[in-house]
Residue, then its C-alpha position, 0 to 999 in steps of 0.5 A: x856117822x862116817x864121813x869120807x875126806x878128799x885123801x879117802x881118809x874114812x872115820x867112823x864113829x859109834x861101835x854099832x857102826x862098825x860091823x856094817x862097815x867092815x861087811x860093807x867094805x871098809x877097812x883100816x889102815x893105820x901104822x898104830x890106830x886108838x881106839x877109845x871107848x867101853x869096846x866095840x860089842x858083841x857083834x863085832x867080835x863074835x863076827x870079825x875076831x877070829x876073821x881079822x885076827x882082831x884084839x878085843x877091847x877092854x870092856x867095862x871101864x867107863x874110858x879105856x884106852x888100848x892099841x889094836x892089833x896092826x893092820x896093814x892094807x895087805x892083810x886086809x885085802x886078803x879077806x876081801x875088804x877092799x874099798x877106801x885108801x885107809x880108815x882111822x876108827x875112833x869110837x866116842x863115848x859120851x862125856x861132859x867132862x872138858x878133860x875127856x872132850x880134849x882127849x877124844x880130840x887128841x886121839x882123833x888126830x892122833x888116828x887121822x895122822x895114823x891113818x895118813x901115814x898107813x900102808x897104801x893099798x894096792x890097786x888090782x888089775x888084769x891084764x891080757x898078754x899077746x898069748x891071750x891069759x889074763x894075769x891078775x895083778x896088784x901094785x903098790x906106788x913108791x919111789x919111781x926113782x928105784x927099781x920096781x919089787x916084783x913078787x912072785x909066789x910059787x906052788x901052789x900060793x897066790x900073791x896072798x904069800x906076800x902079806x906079811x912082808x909086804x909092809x916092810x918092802x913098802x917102807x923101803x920106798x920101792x914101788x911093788x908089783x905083786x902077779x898071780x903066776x900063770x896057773x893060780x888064783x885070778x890068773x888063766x889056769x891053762x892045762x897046756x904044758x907048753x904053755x909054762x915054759x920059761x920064754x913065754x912065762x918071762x916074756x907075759x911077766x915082762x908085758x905086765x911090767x910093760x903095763x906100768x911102765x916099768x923099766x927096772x925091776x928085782x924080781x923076789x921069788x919063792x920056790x917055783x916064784x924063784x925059778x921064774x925070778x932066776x929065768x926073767x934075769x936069763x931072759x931079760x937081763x937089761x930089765x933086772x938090777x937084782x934078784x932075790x931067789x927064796x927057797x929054790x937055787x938058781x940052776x942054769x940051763x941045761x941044753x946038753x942033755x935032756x932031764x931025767x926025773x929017774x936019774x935026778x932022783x937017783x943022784x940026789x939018794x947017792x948024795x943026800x940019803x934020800x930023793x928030794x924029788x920023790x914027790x915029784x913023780x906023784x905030782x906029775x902023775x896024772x892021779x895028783x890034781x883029783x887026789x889033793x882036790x879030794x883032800x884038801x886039808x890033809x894036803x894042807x896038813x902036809x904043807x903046813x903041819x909039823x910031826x916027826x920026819x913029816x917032810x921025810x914020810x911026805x916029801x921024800x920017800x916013794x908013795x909017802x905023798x899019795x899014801x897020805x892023802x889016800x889015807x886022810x891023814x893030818x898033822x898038827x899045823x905049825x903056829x903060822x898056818x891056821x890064820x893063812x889057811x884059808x886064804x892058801x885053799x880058797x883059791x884051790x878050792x876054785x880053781x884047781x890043782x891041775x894047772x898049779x902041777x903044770x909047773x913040775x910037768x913043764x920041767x919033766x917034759x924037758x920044755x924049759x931045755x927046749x926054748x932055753x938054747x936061745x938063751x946066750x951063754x953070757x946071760x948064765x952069769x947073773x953079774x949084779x946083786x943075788x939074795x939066796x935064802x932058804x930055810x934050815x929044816x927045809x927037806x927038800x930045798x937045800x941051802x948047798x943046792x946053790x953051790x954047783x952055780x956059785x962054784x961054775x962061777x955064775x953067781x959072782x955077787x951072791x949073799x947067801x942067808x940061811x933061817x931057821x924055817x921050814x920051806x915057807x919062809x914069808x908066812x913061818x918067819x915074815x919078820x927075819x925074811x923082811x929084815x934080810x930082804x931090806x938090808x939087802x936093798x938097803x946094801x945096794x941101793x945105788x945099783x937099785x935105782x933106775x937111771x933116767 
């Protein structure tokens, strides 16, 4: 039986109960749910373990009692089961015993009180901007007291990128505004480069924020999600009390002089040893988008796979990429990448690559330079709190990246973390990301909150 409350709190009772709800679309939300009984049988673990990282029960004891895995909304929400605002799961075993009656009771309020307490779940919308692209998005209620978090993935993820730290930027109070950026996932996915340019992609970002009458925001960005981070804080200032840039460094404007890929690949040999943007001549060719579509999961291998040199023989060195693909090869993924595999190709697998590699193409084509001369000279200077954080075996995304705008005195309250992680820092180390993220809005809280 279930039975539904006014806070949508949902109960279900009985394992045979529980497949058809979870295929229904019921979900738990609880910060530590019991479950009693003798297990949920066979159906549910052959059918959701591996799908909900779920941990079996303990089968055969006549009254057992173990925790199962957290689940947050978020997590949930990323294998598409989205319904009620959280469910407490007890299953009940028969008993006469006055004993067993009093800890199912127990129990029952124990996951009630779990389930009140859980993660809240986001609310999906879609927007339509003034340029007539619908952006997909999901918030998350908080405190309207503090500034709104806004999350914005880079290539080639979706706001999936964010479920693992989710929970910990939901505990700090802060309302959440997570987008599918322009180009992926349940967003508009136009093949006009132009259209990626930082003016009008700031500018559809902010009538998202606009939607939710939202005034202050702290844009937290990863790789191309940063980049986008660092242009709302050009081009909206008095929107922005802080910005957290992951992965990619701030880089301002450049309106001198048109960017060469040629040239930057050169510069970044003399100075690194190798072409950090080696890959970006395969990636805005026009052979890159049906070559990774064809192979996709040596393309993902490349991502998320470990081998030796691998960010070398794939990133950075002429025709690695390309030759990789071309070839079919794999690499053994890292710990974190087999669980989010799916939830990072399904997307692509809808969707494309076409219009993700439009957010290298912009930069080649000198767009961004373009329409970044009306922006003053002033905004150049992000003089609020900065997080930097990068990890250390990135190959490519450097932590000393940051230092020409720290040294050209623009980033004069930047705290700079670095971790021990590839480039993917919200899926290889969630936990020490959220940690850093928390302290730094717990460091500058009083700047963080939205004056009336």
């Amino acid at each position: 039986m279930t039975t539904l409350l006014d806070n949508k709190v949902c109960m279900a009772f009985s394992g045979d109960f529980w497949p058809k709800a979870l295929a229904q679309g019921l979900y738990r939300v609880a910060a530590e749910p019991w479950i009693v009984g003798e297990g949920l049988g066979s159906s549910f673990h052959k059918g959701l373990d591996t799908r909900l990282d779920c941990l079996p029960l303990h089968h055969g004891d006549p009254f057992s009692v173990r925790h199962t895995k957290l689940y947050s909304a978020v997590s949930i929400r990323r294998h598409g089961i989205q319904k009620c605002d959280s469910v407490a799961h007890l299953q009940l075993i028969p008993t006469t015993g006055i004993m067993l009656q009093m800890f199912h009771k127990i129990f029952l309020l124990a996951a009630l009180l779990a389930a009140a307490l859980g993660t809240a779940v986001p609310t999906k919308k879609v927007h339509t901007t003034s340029r007539g692209y619908h952006y997909t998005y999901y918030t998350y209620p908080g405190d309207t007291s503090k500034a709104t978090l806004f999350l914005l993935h880079g290539w080639p993820d979706s706001h999936t990128l964010w479920d693992s730290v989710l929970p910990s930027l939901q505990a700090t109070g802060h309302p959440i505004i997570v987008p599918d950026l322009l180009g992926y996932a349940g967003t508009s996915k136009p093949n006009d480069t132009f259209a990626y340019n930082s003016r009008d992609v700031s500018a559809d970002l902010i009538e998202l924020v606009d939607a939710e009458n939202v005034t202050s925001i702290i844009p937290i960005g990863h790789d191309w999600g940063s980049f986008a981070a660092s242009r709302m804080q050009l081009w909206y200032p008095k929107r922005v009390l802080g910005v957290t840039l992951l992965s990619v460094a701030y880089n301002p404007p450049e309106t001198t002089q048109r960017f060469s890929l040629a040239a930057t690949q050169q510069q970044q040999q003399d100075q690194f040893g190798s072409p950090l943007y080696a890959y970006w001549s395969f990636f805005t060719s026009a052979e890159a988008a049906p070559l990774v579509e064809r192979r996709l999961d040596s393309f993902y291998t490349i991502l998320h796979g470990y081998a030796e040199n691998w960010g070398v023989r794939t990133f950075t060195t002429f025709g690695g990429y390309p030759s990789i693909l071309n070839d079919n090869l794999r690499a053994p993924l890292k710990p974190y990448a087999s669980a989010v595999k799916e939830s990072i190709l399904a997307p692509l697998r809808a969707g494309g690559l076409s219009a993700p590699f439009q957010w290298y193409r912009v930069f080649v084509a000198n767009y961004h330079n373009d329409v970044e001369k009306a922006v003053p000279r002033a905004n150049y200077v992000f003089d609020k709190p900065v997080l930097f954080v990068t990890g250390s075996s990135d190959t490519v995304c450097r932590t000393q990246l940051i230092d020409p705008a720290v040294e050209a005195g623009l980033l004069p309250r930047l705290t700079r973390k670095e971790l021990t992680s590839g480039h993917w820092l919200p899926l290889e180390v969630p936990k020490q990301l959220s940690a850093v993220i928390v302290d730094f809005l717990k460091k500058n809280a009083r700047e963080f909150t939205v004056r009336g």
